[in-house]
Every structure is written in C-alpha cells, then in structure tokens.
C-alpha positions in Angstrom: 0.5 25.2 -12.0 -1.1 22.6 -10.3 -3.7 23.0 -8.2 -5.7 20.6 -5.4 -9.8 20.9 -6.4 -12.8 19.3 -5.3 -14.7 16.8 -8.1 -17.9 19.0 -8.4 -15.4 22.4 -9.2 -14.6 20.2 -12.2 -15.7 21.5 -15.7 -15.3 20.0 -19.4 -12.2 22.4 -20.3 -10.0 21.5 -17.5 -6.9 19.3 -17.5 -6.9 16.6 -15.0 -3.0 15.9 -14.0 -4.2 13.5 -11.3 -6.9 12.1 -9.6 -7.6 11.9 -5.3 -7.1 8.4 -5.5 -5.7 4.9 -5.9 -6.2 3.3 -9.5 -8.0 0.4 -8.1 -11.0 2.6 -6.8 -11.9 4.6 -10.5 -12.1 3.0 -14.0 -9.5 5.9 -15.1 -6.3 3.9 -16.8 -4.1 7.4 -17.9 -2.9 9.9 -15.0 -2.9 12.7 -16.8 -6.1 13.4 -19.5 -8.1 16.6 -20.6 -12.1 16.7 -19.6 -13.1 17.3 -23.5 -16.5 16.3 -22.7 -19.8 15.6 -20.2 -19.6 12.2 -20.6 -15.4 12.7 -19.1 -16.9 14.7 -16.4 -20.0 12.2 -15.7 -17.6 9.3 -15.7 -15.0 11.3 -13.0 -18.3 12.3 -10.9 -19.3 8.8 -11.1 -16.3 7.1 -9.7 -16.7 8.8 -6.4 -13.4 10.4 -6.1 -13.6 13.0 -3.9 -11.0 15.5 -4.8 -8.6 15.9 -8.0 -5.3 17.6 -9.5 -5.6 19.6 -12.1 -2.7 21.8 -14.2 -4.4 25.2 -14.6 -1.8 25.8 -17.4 -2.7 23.0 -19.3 -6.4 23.8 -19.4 -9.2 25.9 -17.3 -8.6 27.2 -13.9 -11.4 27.9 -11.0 -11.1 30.1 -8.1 -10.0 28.4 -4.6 -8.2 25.0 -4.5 -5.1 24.1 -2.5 -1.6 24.6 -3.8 1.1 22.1 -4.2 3.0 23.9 -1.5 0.3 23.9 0.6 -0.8 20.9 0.1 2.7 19.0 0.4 3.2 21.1 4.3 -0.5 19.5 5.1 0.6 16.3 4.2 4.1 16.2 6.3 2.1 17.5 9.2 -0.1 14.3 8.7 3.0 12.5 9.2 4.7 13.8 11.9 1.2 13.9 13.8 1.5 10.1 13.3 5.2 9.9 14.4 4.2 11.5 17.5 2.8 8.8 19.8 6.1 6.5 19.9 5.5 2.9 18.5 4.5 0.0 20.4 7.4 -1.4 22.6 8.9 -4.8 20.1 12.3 -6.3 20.9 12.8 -5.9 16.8 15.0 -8.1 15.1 17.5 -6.4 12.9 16.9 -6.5 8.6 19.9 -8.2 8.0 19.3 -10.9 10.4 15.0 -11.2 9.5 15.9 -11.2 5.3 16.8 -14.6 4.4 14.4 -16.1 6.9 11.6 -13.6 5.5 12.3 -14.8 2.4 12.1 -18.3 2.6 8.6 -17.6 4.4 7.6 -15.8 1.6 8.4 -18.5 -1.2 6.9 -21.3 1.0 3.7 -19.2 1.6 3.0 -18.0 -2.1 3.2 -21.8 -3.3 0.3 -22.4 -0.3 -1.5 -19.8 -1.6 -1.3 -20.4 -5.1 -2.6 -24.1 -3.9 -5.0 -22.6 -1.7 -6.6 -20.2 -4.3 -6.7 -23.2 -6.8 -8.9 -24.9 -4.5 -11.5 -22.1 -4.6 -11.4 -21.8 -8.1 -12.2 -25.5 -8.5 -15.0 -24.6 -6.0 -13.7 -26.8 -3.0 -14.3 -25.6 0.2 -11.7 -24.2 1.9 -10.2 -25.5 5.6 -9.0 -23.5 8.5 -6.4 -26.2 9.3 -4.9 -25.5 5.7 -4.7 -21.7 6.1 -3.7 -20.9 9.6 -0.1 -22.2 9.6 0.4 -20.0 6.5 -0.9 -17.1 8.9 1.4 -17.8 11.9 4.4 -18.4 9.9 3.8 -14.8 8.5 2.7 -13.4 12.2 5.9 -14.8 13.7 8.1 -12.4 10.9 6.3 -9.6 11.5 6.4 -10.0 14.8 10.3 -10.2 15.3 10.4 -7.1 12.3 7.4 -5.6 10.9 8.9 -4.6 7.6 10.5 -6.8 5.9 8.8 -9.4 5.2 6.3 -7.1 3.3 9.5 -5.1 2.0 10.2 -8.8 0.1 7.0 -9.5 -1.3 7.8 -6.2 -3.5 10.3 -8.2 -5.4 7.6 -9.9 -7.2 6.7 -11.4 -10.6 4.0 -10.1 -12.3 2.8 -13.5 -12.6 2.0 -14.2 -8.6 0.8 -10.4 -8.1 -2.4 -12.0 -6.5 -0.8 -14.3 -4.0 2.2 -12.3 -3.2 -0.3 -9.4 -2.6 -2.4 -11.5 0.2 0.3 -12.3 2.2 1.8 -8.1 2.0 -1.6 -7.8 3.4 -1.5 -10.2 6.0 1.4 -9.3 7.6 0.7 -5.7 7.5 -2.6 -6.4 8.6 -0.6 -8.5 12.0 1.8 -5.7 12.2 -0.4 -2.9 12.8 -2.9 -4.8 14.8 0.1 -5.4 17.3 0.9 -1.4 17.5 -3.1 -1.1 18.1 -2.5 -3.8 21.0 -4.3 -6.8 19.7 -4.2 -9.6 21.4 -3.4 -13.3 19.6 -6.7 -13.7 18.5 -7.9 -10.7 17.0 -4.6 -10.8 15.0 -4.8 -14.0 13.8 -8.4 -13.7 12.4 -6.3 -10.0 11.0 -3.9 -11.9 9.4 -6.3 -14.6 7.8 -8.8 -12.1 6.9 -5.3 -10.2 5.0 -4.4 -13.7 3.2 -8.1 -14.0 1.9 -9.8 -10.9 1.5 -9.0 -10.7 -2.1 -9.8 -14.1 -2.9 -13.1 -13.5 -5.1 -10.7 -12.6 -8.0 -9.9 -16.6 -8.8 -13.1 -16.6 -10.4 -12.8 -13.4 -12.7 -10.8 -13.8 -15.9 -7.1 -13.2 -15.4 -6.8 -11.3 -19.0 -9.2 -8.6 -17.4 -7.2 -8.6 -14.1 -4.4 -8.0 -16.1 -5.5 -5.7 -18.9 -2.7 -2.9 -19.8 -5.0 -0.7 -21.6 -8.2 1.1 -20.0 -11.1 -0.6 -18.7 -14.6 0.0 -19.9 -17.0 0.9 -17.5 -18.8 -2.7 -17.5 -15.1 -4.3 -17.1 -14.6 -2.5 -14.1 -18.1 -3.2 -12.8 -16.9 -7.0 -13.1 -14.1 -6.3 -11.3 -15.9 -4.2 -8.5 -17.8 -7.3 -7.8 -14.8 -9.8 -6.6 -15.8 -8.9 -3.1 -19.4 -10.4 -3.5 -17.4 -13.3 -5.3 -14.9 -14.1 -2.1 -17.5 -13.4 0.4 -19.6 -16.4 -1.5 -16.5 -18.5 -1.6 -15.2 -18.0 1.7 -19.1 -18.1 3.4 -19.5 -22.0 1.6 -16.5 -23.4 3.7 -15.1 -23.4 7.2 -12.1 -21.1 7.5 -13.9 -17.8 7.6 -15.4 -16.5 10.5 -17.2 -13.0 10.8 -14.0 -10.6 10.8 -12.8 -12.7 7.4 -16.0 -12.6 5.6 -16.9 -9.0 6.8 -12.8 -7.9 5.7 -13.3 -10.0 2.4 -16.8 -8.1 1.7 -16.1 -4.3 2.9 -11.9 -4.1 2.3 -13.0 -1.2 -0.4 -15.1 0.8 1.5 -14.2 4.2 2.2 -14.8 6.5 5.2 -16.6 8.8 3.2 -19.4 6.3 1.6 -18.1 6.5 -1.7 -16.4 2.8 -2.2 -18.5 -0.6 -2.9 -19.6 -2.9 -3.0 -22.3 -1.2 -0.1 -21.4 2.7 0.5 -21.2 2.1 3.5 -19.5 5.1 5.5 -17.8 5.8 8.9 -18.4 3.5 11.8 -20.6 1.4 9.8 -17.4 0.2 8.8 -16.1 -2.9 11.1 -12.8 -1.8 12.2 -10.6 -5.1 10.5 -12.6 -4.3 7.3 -11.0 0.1 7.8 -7.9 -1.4 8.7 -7.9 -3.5 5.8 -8.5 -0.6 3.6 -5.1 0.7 4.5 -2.7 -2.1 4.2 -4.6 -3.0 0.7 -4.1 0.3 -0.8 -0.6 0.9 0.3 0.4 -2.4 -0.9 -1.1 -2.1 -4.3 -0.1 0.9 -5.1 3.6 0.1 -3.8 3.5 -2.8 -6.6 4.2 -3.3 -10.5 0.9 -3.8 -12.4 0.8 -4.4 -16.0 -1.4 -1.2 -16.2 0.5 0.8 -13.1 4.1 1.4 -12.1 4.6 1.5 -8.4 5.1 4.2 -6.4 7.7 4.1 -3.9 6.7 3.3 -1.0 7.3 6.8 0.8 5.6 8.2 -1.6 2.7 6.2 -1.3 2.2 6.9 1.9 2.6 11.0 1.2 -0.7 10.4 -1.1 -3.0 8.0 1.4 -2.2 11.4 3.7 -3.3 13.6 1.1 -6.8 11.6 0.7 -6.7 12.0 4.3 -10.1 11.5 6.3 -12.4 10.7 3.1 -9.9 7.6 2.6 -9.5 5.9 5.3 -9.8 6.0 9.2 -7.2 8.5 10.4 -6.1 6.3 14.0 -5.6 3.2 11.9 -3.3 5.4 9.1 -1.4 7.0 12.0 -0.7 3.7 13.5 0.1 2.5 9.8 3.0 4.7 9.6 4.3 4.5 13.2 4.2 0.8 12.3 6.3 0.5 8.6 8.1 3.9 9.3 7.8 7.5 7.5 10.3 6.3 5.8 9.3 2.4 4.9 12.1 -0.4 4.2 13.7 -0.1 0.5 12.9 3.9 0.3 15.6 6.2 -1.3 16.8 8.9 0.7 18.6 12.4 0.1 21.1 13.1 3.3 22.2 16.5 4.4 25.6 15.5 3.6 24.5 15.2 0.0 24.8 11.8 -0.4 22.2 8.8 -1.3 21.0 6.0 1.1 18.1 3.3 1.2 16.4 2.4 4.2 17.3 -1.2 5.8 15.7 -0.6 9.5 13.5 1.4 11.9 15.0 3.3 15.1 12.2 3.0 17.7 12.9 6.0 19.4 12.2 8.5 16.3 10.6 7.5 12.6 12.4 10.5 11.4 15.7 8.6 12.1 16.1 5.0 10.6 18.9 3.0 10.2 20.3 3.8 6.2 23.2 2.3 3.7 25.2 5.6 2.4 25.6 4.3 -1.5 26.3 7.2 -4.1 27.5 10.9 -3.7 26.0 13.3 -5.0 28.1 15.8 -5.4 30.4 13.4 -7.0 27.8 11.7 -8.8 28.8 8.2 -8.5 28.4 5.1 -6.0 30.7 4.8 -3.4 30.9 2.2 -0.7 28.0 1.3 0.8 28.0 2.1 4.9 25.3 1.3 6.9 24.4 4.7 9.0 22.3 5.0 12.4 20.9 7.9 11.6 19.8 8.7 15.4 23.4 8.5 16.1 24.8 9.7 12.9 25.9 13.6 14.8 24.4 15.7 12.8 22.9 14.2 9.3 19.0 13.7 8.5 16.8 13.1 5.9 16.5 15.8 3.8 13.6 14.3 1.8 12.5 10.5 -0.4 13.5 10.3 -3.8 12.5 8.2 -6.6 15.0 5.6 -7.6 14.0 5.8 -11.0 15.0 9.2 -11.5 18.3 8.4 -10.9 18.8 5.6 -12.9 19.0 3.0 -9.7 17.5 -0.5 -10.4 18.8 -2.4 -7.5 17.7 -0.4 -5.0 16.0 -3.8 -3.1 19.1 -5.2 -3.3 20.9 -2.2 -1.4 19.0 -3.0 1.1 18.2 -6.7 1.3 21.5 -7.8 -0.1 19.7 -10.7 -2.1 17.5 -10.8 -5.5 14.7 -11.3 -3.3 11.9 -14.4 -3.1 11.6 -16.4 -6.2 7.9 -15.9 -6.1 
C-alpha cells in the first residue's frame, strides 16, 4: 500500500516508492529505492524534500500518513479550486490555425538561442536588442493561444533540451502573466527573464548535464550552482534588468525555504522569480531527459498540486492551470462513451470541457476515425479521467493533435 509521509517519519527499513518532488530539486536518480542505511536517510533529509511515498508492503510502515485515495481527492480539489475563477477574457486563436505558425517560431527561435547561449559561453556580453525580438515573437503566440506554442517545444531532441526549454518557459512565463493582468512591460521582462533564467548551465559540462546514471552529491552541488553562473553572466552585459537577474538567481527557490541557491522562503521570494518556479518545473518534468521520462503533462500538473503550498505559491499555480487547462494541449483522455481522445484546444467557459479528437474505441479496442469533439457541446460526454499514452501503446499522440512531426528543433 502506498502511503503519503512526511521526510522526518522516514526510518532506515522503509521503502521509498517516490519522493515529494521534481528530480531536478534532490540528487535521487531511481524513483523507487529501499532506505538500507543512515547515510540513505541523511542524504533524503538533506535534499530538503518535504514529504515522500512510501510502499508499506515493500518495507516498514509508520502510523498516520495520507492515503492514495485521499490524497488523489485532495489533489482534484486543488484543481477545480483553480478552475473556479474563469480565465482571463483572450479572443484565442484556434490550435489548428496557431500550429504551423507556432512551429516555425519555434525553430527560428531555438537557432537564436543556440547563437545566443554560444555567445555567453564564449564570455561575450549579451545585448537586449539581440534577445527581445526572440521574446515578442514568442509573446505574440502565446498571446493569440497560450498553449501551443509550449505544446511544440515538447516535440524536442534531446540535443536542444536547453534552448527548447527556455523558450517553454518564456512563453508560459507570458501566458500566465497575462491571466495575472500584466501589463506589456512586466511581461516582457517575464518572457526575457523565461528565455534566460537557465542560462548559467553554458558554462557547466554538458556530459554532467546529461548524465543517465545517478549523480554524486558533489555533481549535483555543481549543478545547484548554474544560477550563481547565469546571474554572473547575465549581470556583465546589458540585457538583464532586476526581474531577469533576480528570476535567473532565485527560479529554484521554494515557498517553504528549502530550494537554493539562498533558502529563501515565502514573500522573500520576488514574485517573477515564484512564478518562474512554476513554469520551470512543469516544463521539465513534462520533457524527455536522458535520466527522466516525461510525465504527461496532466499528470504533471496532478503532482505540482500534491506538493502544494511547500512548492510553490498557490495564486500563481491556480492561475497556471486556468492558463494551460486541467487538461493541457497533447493530454490523453478517457470519455464517458468509452472511447480515447487528445486534447487540441481550451473552451473558455469551463477547463473541465476542452475541445478533443475522438481516435480509438475502447471497447473495440482499435483506432477509429479521428473527430474533433467540443466537449462543452458534446450532450452529455466528459472526461472521465488522463491517461498515459504509453500504456496504451500510442506513440503519436502529438501528432493527433498537431497534425505535423512537430519543430525540427
């Protein structure tokens, strides 16, 4: 059975199924491992992860804990408490129409990047007049449909992880500054502090930002430091001004104190650095790493609710998810009428009710022919619940709902 446990209820004996936490915030490379020793337990203590799963059937059990059940009800309240407010009022363009131009954006802007990030690793200073097109090119997608575009930069090769990474958090970073009510400003330095806050990694070895096995705990130290590294960078040129460098220098702090490189906790926080925090962990984790497989993208946004208020700033998640949906772009659905369908759209009246293609029948267990279905007009079918595409054997699922292989990038 699994059960939901705080850190310090952990014991050498147990069997940790999960920790409360993205990988990029604890040294931990396996899921799933047995504490067989103090040093184990030292080493989860130390991480600062707050809370952890562990299979009380698999090793030791301790009294209290949350269930799965409950803990999957607390997490779809989360949700729905964030569907609640109605998103901001946007005259959204539809997928189909937004996907080829997204796309094209997103090619031309990973070859800037790439160019741009070159630059700072051959320590030139970098130019606002360089960087800001890339931003407003980005801004103008999000602004005519704020999922796509970051639905595309999923497609992505291993190889451009980094560069196709900034600009998901760019435009996420626009996107949900425009629910907040932003005005052209602040969402421009948002977007330009999203395209650069990761930019310190250009100076640490790419074998060790790719590494497929598990990291010591001096490699992950070195990697804990790349926002010192782009702070430095972008603080000795003239694109970054206070909401870039504090964004590039704070983007993995958490609410609770226990992130780097500061601890610092709460309001101490600037708000563009909290927001950050969201839009970098769901698009990480939402991504193929040599280490990680992603995690759809509903089902990334199921865990951010778990770590709830120790994570990350609870008005910024809500808006999040009223932003990207409950039920993001490219997600695999299970209808009432026991059939299949990926998400290609948003209905603004409801987030329970997007806009689906109908693909494979369940009870017939095969594809049929793909219908797109408003589901706030549908009569009568819903959601019943995400599914992982993997587990049913679908590997196109982003071209279900794109209808293209995606950026070349």
């Amino acid at each position: 059975m699994l059960k939901r446990v705080p850190v310090a209820s952990l014991t050498v004996g147990m069997f940790v199924h999960e920790l409360g936490g993205a990988w990029l915030d604890h040294p931990f490379w396996r899921t799933s491992f047995a504490i067989d020793s103090a040093d184990v337990l030292r080493r989860i203590v130390a991480s600062g992860i707050g809370e952890a799963w562990i299979d009380t059937d698999r090793g030791l059990d301790v009294a209290g804990g949350i269930s799965q059940e409950q803990s999957d009800a607390e997490v779809e309240r989360e949700l729905i408490l964030s569907a609640a407010e109605p998103p901001a009022a946007l005259k959204r363009v539809p997928t189909e129409e937004e996907a080829g131009r997204a796309g094209k954006i997103v090619a031309k802007s990973c070859q800037a990047v790439a160019d741009l990030f070159q630059q700072a690793r051959m320590g030139r200073a970098l130019q606002d007049d360089a960087i800001m097109p890339i931003v407003d090119e980005i801004a103008a997608s999000v602004l005519r449909n704020p999922g796509v575009l970051t639905a595309l930069t999923r497609l992505r090769r291993l190889d451009n992880y980094t560069f196709l990474h900034s600009i998901s958090v760019c435009a996420l970073m626009v996107a949900v500054g425009n629910q907040l009510g932003w005005n052209a400003g602040q969402l421009r330095d948002a977007g330009l502090a999203g395209l650069l806050h990761d930019i310190g990694k250009v100076l640490i070895d790419a074998e060790l930002l790719n590494k497929k096995g598990p990291l010591t705990e001096e490699e992950f130290g070195v990697l804990r430091r790349h926002p010192q590294i782009g702070h430095g960078i972008l603080a000795s040129g003239r694109a970054a001004g206070a909401v870039v460098l504090d964004v590039c220098l704070h983007h993995h702090e958490r609410l609770d104190g226990s992130g780097y490189p500061t601890k610092l906790a709460g309001d101490a926080i600037g708000l563009p650095a909290r927001l950050a925090a969201v839009c970098d962990v769901y698009d990480a984790t939402t991504s193929n790493r040599p280490y990680k497989d992603l995690w759809p993208p509903a089902h990334a946004l199921r865990k951010m609710a778990e770590w709830g208020a120790s994570h990350f700033d609870q008005r910024l998640f809500h808006a999040f998810v009223r932003t990207i949906g409950i039920y993001p772009i490219g997600t695999l659905v299970r209808l009432k009428s026991d059939r299949l369908a990926v998400v290609i759209d948003q209905c603004e009246a409801s987030l329970l009710t997007p806009r689906v293609k109908v693909f494979f029948s369940i009870a017939a267990k095969r594809r049929i022919s793909p219908k797109v279905i408003d589901l706030s007009r549908s009569g009568g079918d819903e959601i019943v619940c995400h599914e992982d595409p993997s587990a049913w054997g679908i590997d196109d699922i982003d071209f279900l709902w794109s209808g293209s292989d995606g950026p070349a990038g």
